[in-house]
N, C-alpha and C positions, 0 to 999 in steps of 0.2 A: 870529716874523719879521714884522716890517711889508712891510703890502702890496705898496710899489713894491718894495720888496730882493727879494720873492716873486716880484713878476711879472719883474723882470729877470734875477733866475734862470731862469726859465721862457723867456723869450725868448733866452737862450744858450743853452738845452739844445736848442730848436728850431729855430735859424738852419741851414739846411740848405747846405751847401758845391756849387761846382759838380761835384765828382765823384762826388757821392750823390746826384744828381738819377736818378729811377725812368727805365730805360729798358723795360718791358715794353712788348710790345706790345698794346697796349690797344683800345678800340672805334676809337677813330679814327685808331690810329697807320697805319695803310695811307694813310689820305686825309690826314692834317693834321698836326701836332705842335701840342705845348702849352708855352707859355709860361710858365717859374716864374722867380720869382726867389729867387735864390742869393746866398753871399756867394762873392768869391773868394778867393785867396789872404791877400790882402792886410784883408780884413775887411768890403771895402767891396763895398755891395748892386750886384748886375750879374743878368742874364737869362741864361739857358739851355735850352735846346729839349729835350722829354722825349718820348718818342714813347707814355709811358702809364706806369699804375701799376695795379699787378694790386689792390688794396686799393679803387682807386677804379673799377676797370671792375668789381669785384664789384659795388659798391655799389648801381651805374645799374645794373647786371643784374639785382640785385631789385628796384629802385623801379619798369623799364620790365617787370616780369614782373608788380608790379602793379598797373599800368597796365592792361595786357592785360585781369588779370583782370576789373580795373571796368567796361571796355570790354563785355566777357562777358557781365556782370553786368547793364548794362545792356541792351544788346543781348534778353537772356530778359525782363528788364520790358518790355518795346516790345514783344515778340512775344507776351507774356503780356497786353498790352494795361492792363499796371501803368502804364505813363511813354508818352508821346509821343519821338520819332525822336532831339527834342531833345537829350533826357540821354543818348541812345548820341554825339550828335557832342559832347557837353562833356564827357565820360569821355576821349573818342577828341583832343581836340583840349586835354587836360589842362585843362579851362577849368571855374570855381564860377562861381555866377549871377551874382554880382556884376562878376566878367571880361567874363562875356556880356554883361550890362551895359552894360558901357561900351564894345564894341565895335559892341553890335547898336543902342543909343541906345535900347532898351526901360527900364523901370522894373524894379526886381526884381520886385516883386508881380506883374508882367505876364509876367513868366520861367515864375514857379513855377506862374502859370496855365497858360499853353502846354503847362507839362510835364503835364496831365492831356491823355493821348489825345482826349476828347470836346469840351477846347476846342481845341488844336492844327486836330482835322478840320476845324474851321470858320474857320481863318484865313484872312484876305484874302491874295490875290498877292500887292499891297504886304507883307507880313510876311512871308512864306514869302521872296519873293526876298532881302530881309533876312536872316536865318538864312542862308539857300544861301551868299547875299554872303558873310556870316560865316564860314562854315566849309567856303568854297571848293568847294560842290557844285553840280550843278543842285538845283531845286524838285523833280526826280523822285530824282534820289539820295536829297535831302534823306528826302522819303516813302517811300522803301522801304528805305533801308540800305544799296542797291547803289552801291558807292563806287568809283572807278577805282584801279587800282592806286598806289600809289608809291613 
């Protein structure tokens, strides 16, 4: 079968109708609904409101369980004095160096330095409120972990 015959078969087996759009209720169906789009009757693409699909709120249920864990994970290097506070709030705040990067205006190489506890302990105020900035804490959060609820 050549490709386009293959993929447009493929794309009629998957056009989803608006009466098989998933109504489970899913992580957000209390707070929000989700927008999919549908064909209708007639064939032609239109929107329909889903309030969740049990396939997809599995999915985030393990990606955010391992989440958690690297959070953890980090968290035991900082207290083992393996990492600096940093790599518990870029676990905790889903963010790689190069994210932090570009939010915090550090260079990488300046990242990966920070994340040893013995340089971190000696950063200037200037950088430390940086990071906080960053990841929404005080300079005292920031150093001890203790984070406000949310």
């Amino acid at each position: 079968m050549h490709f386009t015959s293959h993929f447009l078969h493929l794309t009629k087996i998957y056009r989803m109708k608006k009466d098989e759009v998933p109504q489970d209720l899913g992580s957000l169906g209390k707070i929000t609904k989700e927008v999919c789009y549908v064909t209708d009757d007639s064939g032609k693409y239109t929107t329909e409101l889903s309030n969740g699909w049990n396939v997809k709120t599995n999915a985030l249920d393990i990606t955010w369980e391992d989440i958690e864990q690297k959070v953890a994970a980090a968290k035991a290097k900082v207290l083992n004095k393996e990492a600096s506070p940093i790599l518990f709030f870029m676990e905790k705040n889903v963010m790689n160096i190069g994210i932090l990067s570009s939010y915090a205006g550090f260079f990488k190489w300046q990242i990966k330095r920070h994340l040893k506890p013995e340089i971190f302990n000696k950063l200037s105020t200037k950088k430390l409120n940086k990071y906080a900035e960053v990841f929404n804490v005080s300079v005292d959060e920031l150093k001890t972990m203790n984070v406000h609820a949310e």
